[in-house]
Structure formats: C-alpha cells, structure tokens
One Martini backbone bead per residue (centre of mass of N, CA, C, O) as a GRO file, in nm:
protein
  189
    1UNK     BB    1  -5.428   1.637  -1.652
    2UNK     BB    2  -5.199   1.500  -1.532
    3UNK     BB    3  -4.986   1.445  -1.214
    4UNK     BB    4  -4.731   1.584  -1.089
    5UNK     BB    5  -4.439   1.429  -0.988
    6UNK     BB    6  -4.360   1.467  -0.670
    7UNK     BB    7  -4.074   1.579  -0.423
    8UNK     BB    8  -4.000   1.667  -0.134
    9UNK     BB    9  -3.779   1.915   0.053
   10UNK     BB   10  -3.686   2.041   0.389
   11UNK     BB   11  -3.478   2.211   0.203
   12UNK     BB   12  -3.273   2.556   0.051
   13UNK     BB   13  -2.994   2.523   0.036
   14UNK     BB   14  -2.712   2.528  -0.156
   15UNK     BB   15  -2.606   2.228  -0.061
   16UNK     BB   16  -2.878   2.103  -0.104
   17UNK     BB   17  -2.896   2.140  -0.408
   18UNK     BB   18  -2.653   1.989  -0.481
   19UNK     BB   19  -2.712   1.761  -0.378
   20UNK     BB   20  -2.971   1.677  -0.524
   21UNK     BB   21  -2.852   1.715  -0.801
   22UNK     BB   22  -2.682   1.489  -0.795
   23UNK     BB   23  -2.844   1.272  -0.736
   24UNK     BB   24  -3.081   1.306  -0.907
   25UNK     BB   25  -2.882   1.253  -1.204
   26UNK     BB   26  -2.895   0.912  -1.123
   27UNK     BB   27  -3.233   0.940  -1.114
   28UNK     BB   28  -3.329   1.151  -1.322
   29UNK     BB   29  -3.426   1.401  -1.137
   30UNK     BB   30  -3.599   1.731  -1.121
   31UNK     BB   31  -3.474   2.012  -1.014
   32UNK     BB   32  -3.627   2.307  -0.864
   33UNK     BB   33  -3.442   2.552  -0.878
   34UNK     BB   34  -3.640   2.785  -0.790
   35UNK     BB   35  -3.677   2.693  -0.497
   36UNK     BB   36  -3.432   2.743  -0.381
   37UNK     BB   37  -3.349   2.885  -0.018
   38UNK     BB   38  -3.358   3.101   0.250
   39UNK     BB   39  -3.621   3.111   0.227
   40UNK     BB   40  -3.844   3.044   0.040
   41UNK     BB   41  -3.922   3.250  -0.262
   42UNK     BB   42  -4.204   3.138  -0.310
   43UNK     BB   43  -4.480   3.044  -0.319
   44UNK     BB   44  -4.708   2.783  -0.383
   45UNK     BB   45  -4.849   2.872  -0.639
   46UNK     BB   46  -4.563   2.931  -0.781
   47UNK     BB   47  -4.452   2.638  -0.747
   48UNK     BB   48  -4.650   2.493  -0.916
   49UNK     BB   49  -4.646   2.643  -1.177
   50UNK     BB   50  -4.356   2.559  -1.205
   51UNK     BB   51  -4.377   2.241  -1.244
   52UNK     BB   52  -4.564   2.227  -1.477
   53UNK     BB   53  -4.377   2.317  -1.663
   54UNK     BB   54  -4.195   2.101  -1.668
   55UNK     BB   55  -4.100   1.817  -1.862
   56UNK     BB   56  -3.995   1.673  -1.618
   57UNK     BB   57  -4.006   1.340  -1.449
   58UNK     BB   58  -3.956   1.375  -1.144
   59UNK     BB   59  -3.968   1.641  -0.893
   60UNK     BB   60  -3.774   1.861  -0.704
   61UNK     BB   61  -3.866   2.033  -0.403
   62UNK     BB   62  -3.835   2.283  -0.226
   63UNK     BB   63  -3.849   2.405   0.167
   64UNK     BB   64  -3.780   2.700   0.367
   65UNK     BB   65  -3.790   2.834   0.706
   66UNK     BB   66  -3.495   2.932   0.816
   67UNK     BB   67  -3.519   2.833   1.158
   68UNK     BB   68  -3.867   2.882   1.203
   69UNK     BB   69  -4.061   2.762   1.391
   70UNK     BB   70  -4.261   2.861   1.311
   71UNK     BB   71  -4.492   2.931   1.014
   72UNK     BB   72  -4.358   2.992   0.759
   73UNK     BB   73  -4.276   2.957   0.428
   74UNK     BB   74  -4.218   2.679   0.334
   75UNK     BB   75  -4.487   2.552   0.499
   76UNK     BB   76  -4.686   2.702   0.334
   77UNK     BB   77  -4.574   2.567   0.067
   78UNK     BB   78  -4.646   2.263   0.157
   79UNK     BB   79  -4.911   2.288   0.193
   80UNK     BB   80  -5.018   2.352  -0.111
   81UNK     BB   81  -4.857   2.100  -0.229
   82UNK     BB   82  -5.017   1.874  -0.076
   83UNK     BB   83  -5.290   2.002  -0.203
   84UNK     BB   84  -5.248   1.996  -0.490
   85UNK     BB   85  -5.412   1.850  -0.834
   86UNK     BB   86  -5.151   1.889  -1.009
   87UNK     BB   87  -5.034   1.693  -0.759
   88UNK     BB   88  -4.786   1.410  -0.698
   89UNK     BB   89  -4.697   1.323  -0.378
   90UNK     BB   90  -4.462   1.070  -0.346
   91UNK     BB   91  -4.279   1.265  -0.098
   92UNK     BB   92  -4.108   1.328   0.204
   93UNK     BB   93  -3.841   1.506   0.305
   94UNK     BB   94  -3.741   1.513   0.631
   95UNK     BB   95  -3.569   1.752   0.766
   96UNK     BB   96  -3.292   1.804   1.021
   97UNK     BB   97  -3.307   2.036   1.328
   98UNK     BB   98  -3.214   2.287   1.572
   99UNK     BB   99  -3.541   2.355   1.609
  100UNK     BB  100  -3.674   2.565   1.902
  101UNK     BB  101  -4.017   2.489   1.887
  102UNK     BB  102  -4.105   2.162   1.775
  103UNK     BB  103  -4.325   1.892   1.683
  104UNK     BB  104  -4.286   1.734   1.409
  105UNK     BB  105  -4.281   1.404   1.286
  106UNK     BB  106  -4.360   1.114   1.154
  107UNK     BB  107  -4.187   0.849   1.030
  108UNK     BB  108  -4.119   0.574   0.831
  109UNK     BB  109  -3.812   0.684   0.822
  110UNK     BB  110  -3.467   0.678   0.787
  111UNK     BB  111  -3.174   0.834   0.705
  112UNK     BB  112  -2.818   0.821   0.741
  113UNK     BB  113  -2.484   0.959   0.714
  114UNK     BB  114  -2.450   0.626   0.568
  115UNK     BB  115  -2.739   0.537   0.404
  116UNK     BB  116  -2.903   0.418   0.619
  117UNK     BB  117  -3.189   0.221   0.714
  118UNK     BB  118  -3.415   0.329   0.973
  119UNK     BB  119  -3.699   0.365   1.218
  120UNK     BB  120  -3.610   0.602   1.306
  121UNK     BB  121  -3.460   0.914   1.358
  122UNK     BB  122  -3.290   1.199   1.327
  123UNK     BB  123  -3.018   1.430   1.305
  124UNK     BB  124  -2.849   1.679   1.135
  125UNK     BB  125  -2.614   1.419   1.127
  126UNK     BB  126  -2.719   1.116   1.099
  127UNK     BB  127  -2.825   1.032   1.372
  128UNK     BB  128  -2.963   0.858   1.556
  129UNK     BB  129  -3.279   0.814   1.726
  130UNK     BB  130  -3.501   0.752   1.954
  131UNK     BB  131  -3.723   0.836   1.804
  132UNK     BB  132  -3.987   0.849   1.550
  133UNK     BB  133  -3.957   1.174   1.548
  134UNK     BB  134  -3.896   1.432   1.366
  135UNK     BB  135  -3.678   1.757   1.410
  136UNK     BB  136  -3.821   2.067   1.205
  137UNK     BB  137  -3.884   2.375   1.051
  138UNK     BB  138  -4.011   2.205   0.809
  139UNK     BB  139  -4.252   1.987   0.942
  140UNK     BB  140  -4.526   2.022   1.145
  141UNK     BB  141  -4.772   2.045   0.846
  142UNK     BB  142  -4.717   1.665   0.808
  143UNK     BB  143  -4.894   1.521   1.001
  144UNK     BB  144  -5.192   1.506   0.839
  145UNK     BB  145  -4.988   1.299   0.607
  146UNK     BB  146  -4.907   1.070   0.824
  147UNK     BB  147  -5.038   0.801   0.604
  148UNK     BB  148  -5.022   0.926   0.261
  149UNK     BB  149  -4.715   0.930   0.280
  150UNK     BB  150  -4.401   0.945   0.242
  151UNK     BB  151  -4.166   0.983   0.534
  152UNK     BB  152  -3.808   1.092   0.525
  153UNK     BB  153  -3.529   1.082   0.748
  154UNK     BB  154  -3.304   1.349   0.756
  155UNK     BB  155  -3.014   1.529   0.726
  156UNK     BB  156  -2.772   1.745   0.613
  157UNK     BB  157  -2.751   1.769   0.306
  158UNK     BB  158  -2.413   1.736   0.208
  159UNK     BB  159  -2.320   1.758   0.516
  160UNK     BB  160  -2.254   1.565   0.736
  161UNK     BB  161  -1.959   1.558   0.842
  162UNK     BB  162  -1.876   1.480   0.470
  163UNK     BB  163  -2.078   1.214   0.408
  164UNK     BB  164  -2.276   1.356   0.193
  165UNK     BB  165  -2.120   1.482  -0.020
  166UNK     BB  166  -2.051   1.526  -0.366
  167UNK     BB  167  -1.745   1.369  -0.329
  168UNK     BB  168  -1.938   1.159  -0.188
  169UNK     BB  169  -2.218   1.098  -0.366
  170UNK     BB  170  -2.488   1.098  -0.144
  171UNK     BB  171  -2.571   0.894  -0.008
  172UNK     BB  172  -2.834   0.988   0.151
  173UNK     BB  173  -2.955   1.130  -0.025
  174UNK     BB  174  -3.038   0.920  -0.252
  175UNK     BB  175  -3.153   0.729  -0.072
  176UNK     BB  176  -3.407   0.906   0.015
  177UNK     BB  177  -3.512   0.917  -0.301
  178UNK     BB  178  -3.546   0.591  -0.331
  179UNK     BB  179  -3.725   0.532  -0.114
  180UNK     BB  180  -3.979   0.716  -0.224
  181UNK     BB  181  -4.011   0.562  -0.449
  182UNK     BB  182  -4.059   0.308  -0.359
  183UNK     BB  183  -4.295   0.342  -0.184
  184UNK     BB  184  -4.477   0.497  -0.409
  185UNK     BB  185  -4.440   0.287  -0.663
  186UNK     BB  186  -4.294   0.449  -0.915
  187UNK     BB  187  -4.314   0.449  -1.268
  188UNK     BB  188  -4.177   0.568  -1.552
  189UNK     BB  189  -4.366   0.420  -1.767
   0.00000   0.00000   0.00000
C-alpha cells in the first residue's frame, strides 16, 4: 500500500479548522475532522488509522497541546505521525503561540498574515520575528525533522487581527500549505 500524503499543521482548535477547511477545499485537500480539539483527542496511531481511512489525499492533520510548554498530546502524536510508515509527511505549518518556555524549531519560511513568504518566523499575530526559529506549544519535537520536510511558520490560523479569517479568504493559511504543496513537489497526478 502506497503511503498517504499528509500534512501536519501545529494547531487544532475550531478557528483553525475553519481556516483549514476553507482553504483545504480550493486546494482539493481534505481536513480530517477527527484531528480538530485542543488538546488533540486522539493518540498517534489512532490518527494513523484514521488517516489511512480516508479516500482522498492528501490529508491535513492537525495536532495541538493547548499551550503546555512540556511534551503534551498534540506533539505525542506529532512524533507517531512524522515517523508512521503508512505516512509520507508533505510538511508541516508549525503555528506560533505565546508559549514558554519552548525551544522552538527552525523553519524553512514562514507565512505573514498578509500571506506574504518571508525567511524569518513569524509570531502568534503573523509578524516578522528577528528569529529563523519559531516559538509554539506543539513543535519542539520537529526539531530532528527540520531540513527532512518542509517546515512552514505560521501565526493563528484564521485569525490572525482578522486578516486570516474566513471572510477574508485565509489568505495566510492557504499561502502556507501551497507552501507545503510546491516544496513538496507534491504532485497529484
């Protein structure tokens, strides 16, 4: 069995599954409802198998430690899913948060929210940090994954001062999983 495309993204609550959703569906990609919560309600391999489920690809997962500095639920199941072999991980959008203390993780670009690609990180509200590093609850444990995947920095999906939002289009959360998509080389063919 071929493994399934997926893409990670470092938060899971109802905003950003919105954002998600909307962008997800003019991208073809399809958000797996089950992920959604805050902290993630699921284990790793409980998302494993809901992934493989699933009829279309590539998927978006989300994963989220509800702004526990430590090793929550979110970054447990970050860990099953960046190593599952049933999984062939596209990228991952690591959200910033106001969380510390964390170490953060290097990334690769990031998204503004104004959808702009810049080589810095960015912060919760998607400004430009001085930083190559982005600082959030659940990405601590990307660290040995950063320069095997794409690793895109992002502020708060959907919201973002209102510039993410639905109603604007998601600009922000859209741009970083075209991101994902074209570094990928992801082809759907």
């Amino acid at each position: 069995m071929r493994a399934k495309p997926v893409i990670i993204v470092t938060d899971g609550d109802n905003t950003a599954y919105e954002a998600l959703k909307a962008a997800s569906e003019s991208l073809n990609l399809y958000v797996l409802e089950e992920s959604k919560g805050n902290p993630t309600p699921l284990s790793g391999q409980e998302l494993v198998k809901a992934i493989t489920r699933v009829p279309e690809e590539p998927v978006v997962v989300m994963v989220d430690d509800r702004g526990e500095a430590g090793t929550g639920a979110g970054e447990k199941a970050l860990e099953v899913l960046m190593n599952a072999p049933e999984l062939n991980v596209l990228g991952v959008i690591a959200v910033a948060a106001n969380t510390h203390p964390v170490d953060g993780v290097p990334i690769d670009s990031s998204v503004t929210d104004h959808g702009r690609i810049i080589s810095h990180a960015v912060d919760k509200e998607g400004h430009q940090v001085t930083s190559s590093r982005l600082y959030g609850d659940t990405v601590d444990v990307l660290e040995d994954d950063a320069g095997h995947v794409p690793i895109i920095g992002l502020g708060d999906p959907g919201k973002m001062h209102g510039n993410d939002s639905v109603e604007h289009g998601v600009p922000a959360t859209k741009r970083a999983l075209e991101e994902i998509l074209q570094r990928s080389g992801y082809d759907a063919s």
